[in-house]
Each structure stands twice: as structure tokens, then as C-alpha cells.
MIGU-147644 format. One record per residue (C-alpha): residue in one letter; x, y, z negated. Coordinates in Angstrom, 3 decimals, padded with zeros to 6 digits. Each point is the difference from the previous one (the first is absolute). Layout:
BEGIN
{vexpa: a, c1: X, c2: Y, c3: Z}
...
***
This chain:
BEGIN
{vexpa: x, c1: -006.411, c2: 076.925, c3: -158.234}
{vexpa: x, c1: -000.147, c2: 003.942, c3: -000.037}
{vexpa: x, c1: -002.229, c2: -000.360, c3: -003.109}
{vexpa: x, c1: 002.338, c2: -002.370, c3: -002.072}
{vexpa: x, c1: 002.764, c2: 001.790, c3: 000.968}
{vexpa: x, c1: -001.067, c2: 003.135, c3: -001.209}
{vexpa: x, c1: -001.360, c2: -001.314, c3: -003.461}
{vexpa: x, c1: 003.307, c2: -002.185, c3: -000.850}
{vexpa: x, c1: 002.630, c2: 002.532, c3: 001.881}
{vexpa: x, c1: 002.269, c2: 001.205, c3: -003.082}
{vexpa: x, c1: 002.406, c2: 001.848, c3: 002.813}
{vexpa: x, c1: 002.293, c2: 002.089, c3: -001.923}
{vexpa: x, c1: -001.129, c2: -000.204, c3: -003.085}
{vexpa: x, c1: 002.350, c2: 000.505, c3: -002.712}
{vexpa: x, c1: -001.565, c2: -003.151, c3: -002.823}
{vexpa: x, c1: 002.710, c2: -000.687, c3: -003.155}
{vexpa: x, c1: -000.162, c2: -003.146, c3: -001.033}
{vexpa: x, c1: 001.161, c2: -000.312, c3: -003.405}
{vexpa: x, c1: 001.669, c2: -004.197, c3: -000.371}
{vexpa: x, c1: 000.086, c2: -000.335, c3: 003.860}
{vexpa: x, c1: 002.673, c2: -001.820, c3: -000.955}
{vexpa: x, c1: -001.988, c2: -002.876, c3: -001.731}
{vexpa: x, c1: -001.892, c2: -003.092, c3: 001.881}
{vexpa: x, c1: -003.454, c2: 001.701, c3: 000.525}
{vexpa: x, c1: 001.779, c2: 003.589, c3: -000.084}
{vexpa: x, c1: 002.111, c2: -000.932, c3: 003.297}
{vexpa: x, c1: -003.012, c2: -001.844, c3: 001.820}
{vexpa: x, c1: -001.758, c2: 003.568, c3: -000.428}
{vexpa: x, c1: 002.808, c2: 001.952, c3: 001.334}
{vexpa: x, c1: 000.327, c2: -001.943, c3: 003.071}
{vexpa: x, c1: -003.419, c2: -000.140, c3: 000.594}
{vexpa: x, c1: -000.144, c2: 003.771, c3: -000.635}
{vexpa: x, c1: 002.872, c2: 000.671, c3: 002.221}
{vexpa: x, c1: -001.831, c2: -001.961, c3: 002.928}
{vexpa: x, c1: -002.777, c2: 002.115, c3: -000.302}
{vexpa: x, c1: 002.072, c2: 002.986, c3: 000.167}
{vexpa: x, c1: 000.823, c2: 001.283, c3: -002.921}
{vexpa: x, c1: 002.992, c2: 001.706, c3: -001.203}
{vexpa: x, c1: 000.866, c2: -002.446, c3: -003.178}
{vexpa: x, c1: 001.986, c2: 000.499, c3: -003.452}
{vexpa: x, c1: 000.670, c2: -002.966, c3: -001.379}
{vexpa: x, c1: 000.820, c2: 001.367, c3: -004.084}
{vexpa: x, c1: 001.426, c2: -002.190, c3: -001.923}
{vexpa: x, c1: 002.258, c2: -001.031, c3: -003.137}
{vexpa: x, c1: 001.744, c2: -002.398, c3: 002.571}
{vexpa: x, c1: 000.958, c2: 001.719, c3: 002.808}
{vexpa: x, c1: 002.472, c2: -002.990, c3: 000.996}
{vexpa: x, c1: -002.381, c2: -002.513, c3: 000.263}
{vexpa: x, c1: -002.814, c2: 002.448, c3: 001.876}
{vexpa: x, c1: 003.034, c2: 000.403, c3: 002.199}
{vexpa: x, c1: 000.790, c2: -003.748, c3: 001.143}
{vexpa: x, c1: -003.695, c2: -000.148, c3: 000.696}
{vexpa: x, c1: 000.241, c2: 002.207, c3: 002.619}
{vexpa: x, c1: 003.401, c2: -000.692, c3: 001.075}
{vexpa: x, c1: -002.001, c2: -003.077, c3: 000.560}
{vexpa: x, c1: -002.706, c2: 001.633, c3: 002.417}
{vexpa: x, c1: 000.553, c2: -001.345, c3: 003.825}
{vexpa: x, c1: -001.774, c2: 003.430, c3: 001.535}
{vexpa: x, c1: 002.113, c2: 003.004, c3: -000.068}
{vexpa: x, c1: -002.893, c2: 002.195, c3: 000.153}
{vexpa: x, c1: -001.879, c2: -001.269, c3: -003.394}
{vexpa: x, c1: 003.700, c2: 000.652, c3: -001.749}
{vexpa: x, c1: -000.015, c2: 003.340, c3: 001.445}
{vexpa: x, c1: -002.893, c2: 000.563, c3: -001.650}
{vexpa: x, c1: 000.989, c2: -001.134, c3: -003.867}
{vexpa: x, c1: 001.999, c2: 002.427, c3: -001.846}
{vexpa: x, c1: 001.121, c2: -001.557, c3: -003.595}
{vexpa: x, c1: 000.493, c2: 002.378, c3: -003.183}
{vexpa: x, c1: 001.261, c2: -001.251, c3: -003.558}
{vexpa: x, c1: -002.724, c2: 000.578, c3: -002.662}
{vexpa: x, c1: -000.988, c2: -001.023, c3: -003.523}
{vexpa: x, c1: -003.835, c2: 001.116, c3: -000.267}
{vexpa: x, c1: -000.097, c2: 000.082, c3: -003.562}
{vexpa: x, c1: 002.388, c2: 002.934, c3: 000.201}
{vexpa: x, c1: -001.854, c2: 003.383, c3: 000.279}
{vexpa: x, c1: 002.987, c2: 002.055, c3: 001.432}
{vexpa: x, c1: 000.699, c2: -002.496, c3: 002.916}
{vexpa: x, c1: -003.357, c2: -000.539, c3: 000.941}
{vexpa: x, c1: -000.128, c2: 003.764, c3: 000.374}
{vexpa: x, c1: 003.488, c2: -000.050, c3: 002.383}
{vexpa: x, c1: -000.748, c2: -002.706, c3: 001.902}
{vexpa: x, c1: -003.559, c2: 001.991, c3: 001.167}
{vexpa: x, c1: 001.843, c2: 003.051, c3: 000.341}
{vexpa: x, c1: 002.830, c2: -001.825, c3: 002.476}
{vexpa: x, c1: -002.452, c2: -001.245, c3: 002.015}
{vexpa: x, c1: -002.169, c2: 002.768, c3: 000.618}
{vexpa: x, c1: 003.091, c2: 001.397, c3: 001.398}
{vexpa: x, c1: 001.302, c2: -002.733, c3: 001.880}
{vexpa: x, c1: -002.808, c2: -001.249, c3: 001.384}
{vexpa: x, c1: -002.874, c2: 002.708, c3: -000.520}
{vexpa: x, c1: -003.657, c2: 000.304, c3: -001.261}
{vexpa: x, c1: -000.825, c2: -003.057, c3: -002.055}
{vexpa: x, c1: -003.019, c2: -002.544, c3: 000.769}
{vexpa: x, c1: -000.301, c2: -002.464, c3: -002.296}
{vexpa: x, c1: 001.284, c2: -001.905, c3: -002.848}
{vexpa: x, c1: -000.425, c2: -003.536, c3: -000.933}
{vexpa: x, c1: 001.023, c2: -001.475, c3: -003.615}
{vexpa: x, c1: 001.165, c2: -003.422, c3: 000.785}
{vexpa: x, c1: 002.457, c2: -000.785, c3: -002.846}
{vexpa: x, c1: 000.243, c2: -002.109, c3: -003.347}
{vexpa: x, c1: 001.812, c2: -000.686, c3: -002.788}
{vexpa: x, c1: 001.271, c2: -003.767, c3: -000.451}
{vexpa: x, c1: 003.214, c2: 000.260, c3: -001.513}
{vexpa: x, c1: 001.943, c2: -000.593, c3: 003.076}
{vexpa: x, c1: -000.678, c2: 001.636, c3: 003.394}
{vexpa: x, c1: 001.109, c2: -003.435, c3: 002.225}
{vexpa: x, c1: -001.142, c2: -002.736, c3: -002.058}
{vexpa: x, c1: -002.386, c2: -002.005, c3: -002.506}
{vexpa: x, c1: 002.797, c2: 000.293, c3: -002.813}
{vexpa: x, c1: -001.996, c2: -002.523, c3: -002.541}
{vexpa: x, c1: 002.171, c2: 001.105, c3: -002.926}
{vexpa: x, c1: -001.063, c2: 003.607, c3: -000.072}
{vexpa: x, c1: -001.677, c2: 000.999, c3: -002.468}
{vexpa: x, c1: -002.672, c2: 001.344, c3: 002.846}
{vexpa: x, c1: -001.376, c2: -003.589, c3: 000.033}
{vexpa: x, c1: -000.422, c2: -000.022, c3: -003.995}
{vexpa: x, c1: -003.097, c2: -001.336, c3: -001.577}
{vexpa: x, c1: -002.992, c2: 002.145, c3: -001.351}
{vexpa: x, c1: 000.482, c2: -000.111, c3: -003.273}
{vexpa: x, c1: 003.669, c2: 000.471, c3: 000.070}
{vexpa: x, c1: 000.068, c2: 002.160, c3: 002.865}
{vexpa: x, c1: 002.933, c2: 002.936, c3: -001.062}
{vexpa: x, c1: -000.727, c2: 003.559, c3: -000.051}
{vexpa: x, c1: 002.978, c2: 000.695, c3: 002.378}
{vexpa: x, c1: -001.604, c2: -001.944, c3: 002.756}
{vexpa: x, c1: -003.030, c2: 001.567, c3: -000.447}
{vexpa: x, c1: 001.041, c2: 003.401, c3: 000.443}
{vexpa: x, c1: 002.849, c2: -000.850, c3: 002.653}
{vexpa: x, c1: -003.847, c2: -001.640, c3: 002.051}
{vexpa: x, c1: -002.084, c2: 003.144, c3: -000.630}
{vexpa: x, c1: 002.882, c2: 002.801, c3: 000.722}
{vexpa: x, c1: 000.327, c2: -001.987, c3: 003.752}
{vexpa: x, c1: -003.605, c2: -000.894, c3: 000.640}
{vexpa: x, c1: -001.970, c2: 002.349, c3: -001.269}
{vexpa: x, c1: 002.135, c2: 003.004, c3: -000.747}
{vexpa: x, c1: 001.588, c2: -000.386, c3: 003.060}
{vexpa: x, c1: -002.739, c2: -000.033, c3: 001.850}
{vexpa: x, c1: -001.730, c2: 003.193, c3: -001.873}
{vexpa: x, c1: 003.668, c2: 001.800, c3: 000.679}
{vexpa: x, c1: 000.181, c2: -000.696, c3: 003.770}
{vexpa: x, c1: -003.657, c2: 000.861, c3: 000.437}
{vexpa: x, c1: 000.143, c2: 003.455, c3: -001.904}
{vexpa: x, c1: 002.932, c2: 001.092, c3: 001.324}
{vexpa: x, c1: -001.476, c2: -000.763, c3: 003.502}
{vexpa: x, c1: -003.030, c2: 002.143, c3: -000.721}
{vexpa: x, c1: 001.682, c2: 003.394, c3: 001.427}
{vexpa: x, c1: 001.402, c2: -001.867, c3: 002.944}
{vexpa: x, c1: -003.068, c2: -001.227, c3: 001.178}
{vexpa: x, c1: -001.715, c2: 002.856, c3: -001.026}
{vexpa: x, c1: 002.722, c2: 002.194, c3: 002.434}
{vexpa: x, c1: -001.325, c2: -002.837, c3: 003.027}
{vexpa: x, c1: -003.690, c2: 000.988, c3: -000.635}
{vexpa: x, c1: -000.562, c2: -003.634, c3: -002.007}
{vexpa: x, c1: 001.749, c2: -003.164, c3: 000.305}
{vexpa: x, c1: -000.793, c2: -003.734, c3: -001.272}
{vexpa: x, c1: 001.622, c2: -001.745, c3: -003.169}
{vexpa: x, c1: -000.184, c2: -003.827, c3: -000.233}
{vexpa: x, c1: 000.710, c2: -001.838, c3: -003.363}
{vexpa: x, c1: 000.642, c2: -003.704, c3: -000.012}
{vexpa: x, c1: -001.714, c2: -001.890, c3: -003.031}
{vexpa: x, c1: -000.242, c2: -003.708, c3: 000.348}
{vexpa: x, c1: -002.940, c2: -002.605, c3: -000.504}
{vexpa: x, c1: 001.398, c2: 000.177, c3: -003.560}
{vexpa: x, c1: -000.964, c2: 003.738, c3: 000.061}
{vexpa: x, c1: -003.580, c2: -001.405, c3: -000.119}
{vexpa: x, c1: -000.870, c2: -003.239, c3: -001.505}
{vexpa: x, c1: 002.519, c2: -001.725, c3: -002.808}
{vexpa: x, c1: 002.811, c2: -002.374, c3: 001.602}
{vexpa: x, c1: -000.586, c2: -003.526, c3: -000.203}
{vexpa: x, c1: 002.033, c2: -001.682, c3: -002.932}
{vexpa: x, c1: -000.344, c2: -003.207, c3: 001.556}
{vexpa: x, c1: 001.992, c2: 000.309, c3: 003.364}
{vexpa: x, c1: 003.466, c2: 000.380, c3: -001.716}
{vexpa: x, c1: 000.569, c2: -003.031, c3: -002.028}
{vexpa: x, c1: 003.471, c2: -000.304, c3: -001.232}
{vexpa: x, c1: 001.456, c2: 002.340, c3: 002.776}
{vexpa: x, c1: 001.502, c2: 002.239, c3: -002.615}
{vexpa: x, c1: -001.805, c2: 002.838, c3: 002.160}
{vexpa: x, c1: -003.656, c2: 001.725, c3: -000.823}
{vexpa: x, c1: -001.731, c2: 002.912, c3: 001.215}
{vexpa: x, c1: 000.550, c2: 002.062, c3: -003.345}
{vexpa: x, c1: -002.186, c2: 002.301, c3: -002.267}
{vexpa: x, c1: 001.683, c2: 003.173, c3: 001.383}
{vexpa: x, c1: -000.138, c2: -000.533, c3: 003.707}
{vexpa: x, c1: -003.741, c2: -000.619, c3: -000.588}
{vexpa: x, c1: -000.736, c2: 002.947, c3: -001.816}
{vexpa: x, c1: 001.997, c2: 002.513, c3: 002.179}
{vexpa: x, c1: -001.402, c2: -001.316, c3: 002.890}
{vexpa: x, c1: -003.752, c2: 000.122, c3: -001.415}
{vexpa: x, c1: 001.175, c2: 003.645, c3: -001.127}
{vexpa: x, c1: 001.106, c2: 000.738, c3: 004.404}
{vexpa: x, c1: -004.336, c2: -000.796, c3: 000.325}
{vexpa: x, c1: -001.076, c2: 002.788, c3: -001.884}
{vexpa: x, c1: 003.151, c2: 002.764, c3: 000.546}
{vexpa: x, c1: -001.421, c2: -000.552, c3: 003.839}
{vexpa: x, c1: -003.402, c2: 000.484, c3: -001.137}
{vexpa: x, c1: 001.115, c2: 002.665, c3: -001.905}
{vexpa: x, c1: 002.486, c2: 001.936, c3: 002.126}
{vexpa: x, c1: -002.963, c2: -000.964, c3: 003.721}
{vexpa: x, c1: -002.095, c2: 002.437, c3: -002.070}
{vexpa: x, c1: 001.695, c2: 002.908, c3: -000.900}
{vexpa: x, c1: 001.925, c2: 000.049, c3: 003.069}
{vexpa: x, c1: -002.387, c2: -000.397, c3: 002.339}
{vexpa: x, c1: -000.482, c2: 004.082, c3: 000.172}
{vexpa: x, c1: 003.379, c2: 000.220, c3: 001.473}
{vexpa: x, c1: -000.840, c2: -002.965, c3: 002.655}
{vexpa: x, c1: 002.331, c2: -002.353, c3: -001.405}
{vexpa: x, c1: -001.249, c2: -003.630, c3: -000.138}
{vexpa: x, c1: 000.991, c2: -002.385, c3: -002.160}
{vexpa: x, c1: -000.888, c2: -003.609, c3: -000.337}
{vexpa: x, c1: 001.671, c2: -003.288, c3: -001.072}
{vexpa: x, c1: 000.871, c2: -003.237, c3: 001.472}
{vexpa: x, c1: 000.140, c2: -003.075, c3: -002.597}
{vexpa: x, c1: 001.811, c2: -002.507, c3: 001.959}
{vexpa: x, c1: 000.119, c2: -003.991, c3: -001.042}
{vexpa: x, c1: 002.768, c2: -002.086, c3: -000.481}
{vexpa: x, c1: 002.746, c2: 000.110, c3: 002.448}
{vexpa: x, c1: 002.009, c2: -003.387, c3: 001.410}
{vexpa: x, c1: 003.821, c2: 000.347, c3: -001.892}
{vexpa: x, c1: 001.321, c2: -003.593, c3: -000.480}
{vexpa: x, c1: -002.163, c2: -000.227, c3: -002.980}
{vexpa: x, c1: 000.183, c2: -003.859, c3: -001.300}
{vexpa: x, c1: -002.297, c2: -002.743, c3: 001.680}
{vexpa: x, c1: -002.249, c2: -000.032, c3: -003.460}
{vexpa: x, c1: -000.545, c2: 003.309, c3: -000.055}
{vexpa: x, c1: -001.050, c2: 000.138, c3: 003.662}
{vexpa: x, c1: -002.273, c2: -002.754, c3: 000.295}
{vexpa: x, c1: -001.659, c2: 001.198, c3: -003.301}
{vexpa: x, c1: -000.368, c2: 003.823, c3: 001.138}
{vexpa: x, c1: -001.290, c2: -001.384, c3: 004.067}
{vexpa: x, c1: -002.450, c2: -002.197, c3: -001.912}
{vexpa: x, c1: -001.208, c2: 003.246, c3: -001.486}
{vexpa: x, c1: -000.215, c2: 002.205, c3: 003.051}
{vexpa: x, c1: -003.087, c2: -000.639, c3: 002.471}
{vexpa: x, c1: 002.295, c2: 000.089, c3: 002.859}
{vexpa: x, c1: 002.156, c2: -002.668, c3: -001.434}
{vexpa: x, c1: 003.533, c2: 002.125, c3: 000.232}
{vexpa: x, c1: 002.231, c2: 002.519, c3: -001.264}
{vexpa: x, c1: 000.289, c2: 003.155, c3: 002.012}
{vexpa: x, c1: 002.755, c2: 001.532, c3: 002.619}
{vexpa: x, c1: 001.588, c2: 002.825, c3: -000.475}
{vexpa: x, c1: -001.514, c2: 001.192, c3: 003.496}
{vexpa: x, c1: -003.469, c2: -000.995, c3: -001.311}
{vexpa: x, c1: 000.179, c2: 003.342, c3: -001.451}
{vexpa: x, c1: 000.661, c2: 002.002, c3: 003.053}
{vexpa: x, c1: -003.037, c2: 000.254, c3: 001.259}
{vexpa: x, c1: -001.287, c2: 001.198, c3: -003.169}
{vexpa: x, c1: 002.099, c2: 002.522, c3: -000.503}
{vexpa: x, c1: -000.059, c2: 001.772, c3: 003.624}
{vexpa: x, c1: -003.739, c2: 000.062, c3: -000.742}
{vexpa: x, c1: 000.440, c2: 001.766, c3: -002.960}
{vexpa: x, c1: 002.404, c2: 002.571, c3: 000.950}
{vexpa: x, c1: -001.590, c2: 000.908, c3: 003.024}
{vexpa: x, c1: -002.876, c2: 002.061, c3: 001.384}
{vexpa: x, c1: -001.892, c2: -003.821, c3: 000.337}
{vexpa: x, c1: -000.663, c2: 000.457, c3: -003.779}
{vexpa: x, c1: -001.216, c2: 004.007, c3: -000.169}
{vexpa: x, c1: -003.144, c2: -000.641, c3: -001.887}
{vexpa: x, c1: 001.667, c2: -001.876, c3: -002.511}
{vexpa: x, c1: 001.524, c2: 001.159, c3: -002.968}
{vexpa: x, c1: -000.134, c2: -001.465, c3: -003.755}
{vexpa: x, c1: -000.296, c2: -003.247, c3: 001.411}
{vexpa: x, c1: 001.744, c2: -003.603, c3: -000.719}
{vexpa: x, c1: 000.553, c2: -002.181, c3: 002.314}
{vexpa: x, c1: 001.010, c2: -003.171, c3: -000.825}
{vexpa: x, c1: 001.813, c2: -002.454, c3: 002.379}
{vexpa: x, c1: 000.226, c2: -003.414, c3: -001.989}
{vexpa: x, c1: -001.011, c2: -002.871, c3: 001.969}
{vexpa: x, c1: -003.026, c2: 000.233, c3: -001.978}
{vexpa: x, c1: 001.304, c2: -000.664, c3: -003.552}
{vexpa: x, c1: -002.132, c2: 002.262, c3: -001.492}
{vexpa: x, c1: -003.079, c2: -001.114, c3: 001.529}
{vexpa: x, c1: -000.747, c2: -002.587, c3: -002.036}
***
């Protein structure tokens, strides 16, 4: 095991996860803690990211989370929240983007106007999507550059979604009163190419950057919607949470140092076909 251990050992490592708060978010941060890692969970709700752990049975992994309030569309606290970690917890490793806009940060609220229709899809929520998603993610990563620059490089992960890459499927929803909307397409489509962009002109300063474009995640959704999405996916089910893990300590890890500019996608094999 001397080999494995050394390529997935994140010992130390001080990696801010920006929504560790959320479903996928938290599944990375204890994954990340197991491994070793020194975790920020950022987030908007700092309540909820803290019943999650509260939640944890192993002292050690809680030891190991440290929550911080942030809004990432906010220049000036994305800039505090690097500089109170850097000296809290020291030099900085890594970064992954694993936040959205939906309107509400605990549930499918059907009567936001998130979930609108194309063609009367509101300005507001269109802006409100991009200044999470994609500004967000551009703020968090830029701001990170000098931190990982002070480490001697450092890895950034952005989450995109299957919806990142191919169009969501109109017919899975029915009358649900929930889509996948315009918005959340495009800014996660946009997350493909900032990685491409930022793996390239970063890559001087031995920073990696890739993304992970995860599949749909098991929530409660309604029977209809499930058996029409499983019918969809090659391996006939909605993801975990924890199906994620393993992805991610792959990509933030030494197991993934000739990689950078990359997407990986994790769907069950939706896209495949």
C-alpha cells in the first residue's frame, strides 16, 4: 500500500472548499478530511454546514473541518476569508468550486423564479445564477492564485454538471414544477472552458486545475422523475453523494499530477449515449 498511500495522502493540506456545506460539497469534505486534509468548508450557510458535522460520529474527521461564512459572489469576502486562513491554518493547497445557485440553499423551492421557463426566464435569475456559478468560481480561483503561488503550486477543482456538457433532457420532468434551467446550463458549460482556460495559463506556476461534472444526485426527487432519469442512465440509478469521493481525492491529489485541463465526468454514463 506504500504506493497508494503516497499518491492519495493529502496529510496536512490546507484545501477550501467553497459550498462544503451543500450535498456533494460535504461528501468532498469528509472524504478530504479522511485523506488528511486540513478542510474549509465556505459557505453562505454556515448553520447547516455546521449540523452536518455536528452530525459526524469520528472526532478526528470534525477536527479536521473548520467552517467560515462566505458569499462568493462578493469580491471583498472572498479576499478575507483567504487571508484568515492563510493565517489560521497556513500555506494554501487547493481550492475546489462546488457551489450553485438555485434560489434556495436547502431545497427544490418550485416557485422560484430559478425554475422559470426559457422564454420567460427573468433577468434577475439570470444574473443572481452567473454571479454564484461562474463569477464565483472565477473570484475564488483568482484570488487563490498568490496563495498557491506562495505553496510553490496548488490544485483548483470546479464542479460543472452533466448539464455543463450536453443539453438537459426536457422529458424527465413532466409536471414536477422543477427543470434544469437555461442559466444553470450555461454557467456550468461556461466552468468547462474557465478550467481550460485558467489549466493553461497557470500551469507555469504549477497549479493544476481540472473539473469534475458530476450526474444527478439521489434527493427525494418524485418517483416519475426517478424512474424517467434511471431509465436514462446506463447504470440504471441516480448517484450518492459518496459516489463522488473517490473522484475528488483523485483529483486533488498527487494520483492526478499529469493532469490538468481535464473533465472528468462521473454520470452513470448519461452522457455516453
Amino acid at each position: 500500500m506504500e504506493i497508494v498511500n503516497k499518491l492519495f495522502n493529502l496529510d496536512g493540506k490546507v484545501i477550501i472548499v467553497a459550498g462544503g456545506a451543500g450535498q456533494i460539497g460535504f461528501a468532498f469534505s469528509e472524504i478530504l478530511a479522511d485523506a488528511g486534509a486540513e478542510v474549509i468548508i465556505a459557505d453562505i450557510d454556515v448553520e447547516m454546514a455546521g449540523q452536518k458535522v455536528s452530525s459526524l460520529t469520528r472526532q478526528e474527521l470534525k477536527n479536521k473541518l473548520h467552517i467560515y461564512k462566505l458569499d462568493v459572489s462578493q469580491p471583498e469576502e472572498v479576499k478575507s476569508l483567504y487571508k484568515q486562513v492563510r493565517e489560521k491554518h497556513g500555506k494554501i493547497y487547493g481550492l475546489i468550486n462546488s457551489f450553485h445557485f438555485k434560489g434556495n440553499t436547502r431545497k427544490l423551492d418550485t416557485t422560484s423564479n430559478f425554475f422559470a421557463g426559457f422564454e420567460e426566464y427573468p433577468l434577475e435569475a439570470w444574473d443572481a445564477v452567473h454571479d454564484i456559478n461562474l463569477k464565483g468560481s472565477f473570484l475564488m480561483s483568482q484570488v487563490g492564485i498568490s496563495y498557491f503561488k506562495e505553496n510553490g503550486g496548488g490544485v483548483i477543482v470546479n464542479i460543472s454538471s452533466t448539464y455543463g456538457n450536453v443539453s438537459p433532457n426536457k422529458s424527465i420532468y413532466g409536471d414536477s414544477g422543477i427543470n434544469s434551467p437555461v442559466a444553470y446550463a450555461t454557467s456550468k458549460a461556461a466552468l468547462i472552458n474557465l478550467t481550460r482556460y485558467m489549466a493553461t495559463h497557470l500551469a507555469e506556476h504549477n497549479i493544476r486545475v481540472n473539473v469534475l461534472s458530476p450526474g444527478g444526485v439521489f434527493n427525494n426527487q418524485a418517483e416519475d422523475f426517478l424512474k424517467a432519469y434511471t431509465n436514462l442512465t446506463p447504470l440504471k440509478r441516480m448517484a450518492k453523494a459518496e459516489d463522488y469521493q473517490g473522484a475528488i481525492v483523485f483529483l486533488m491529489s498527487e494520483a492526478s499530477s499529469y493532469m490538468t485541463g481535464s473533465n472528468l465526468l462521473v454520470d452513470g454514463g448519461w452522457t455516453a449515449w
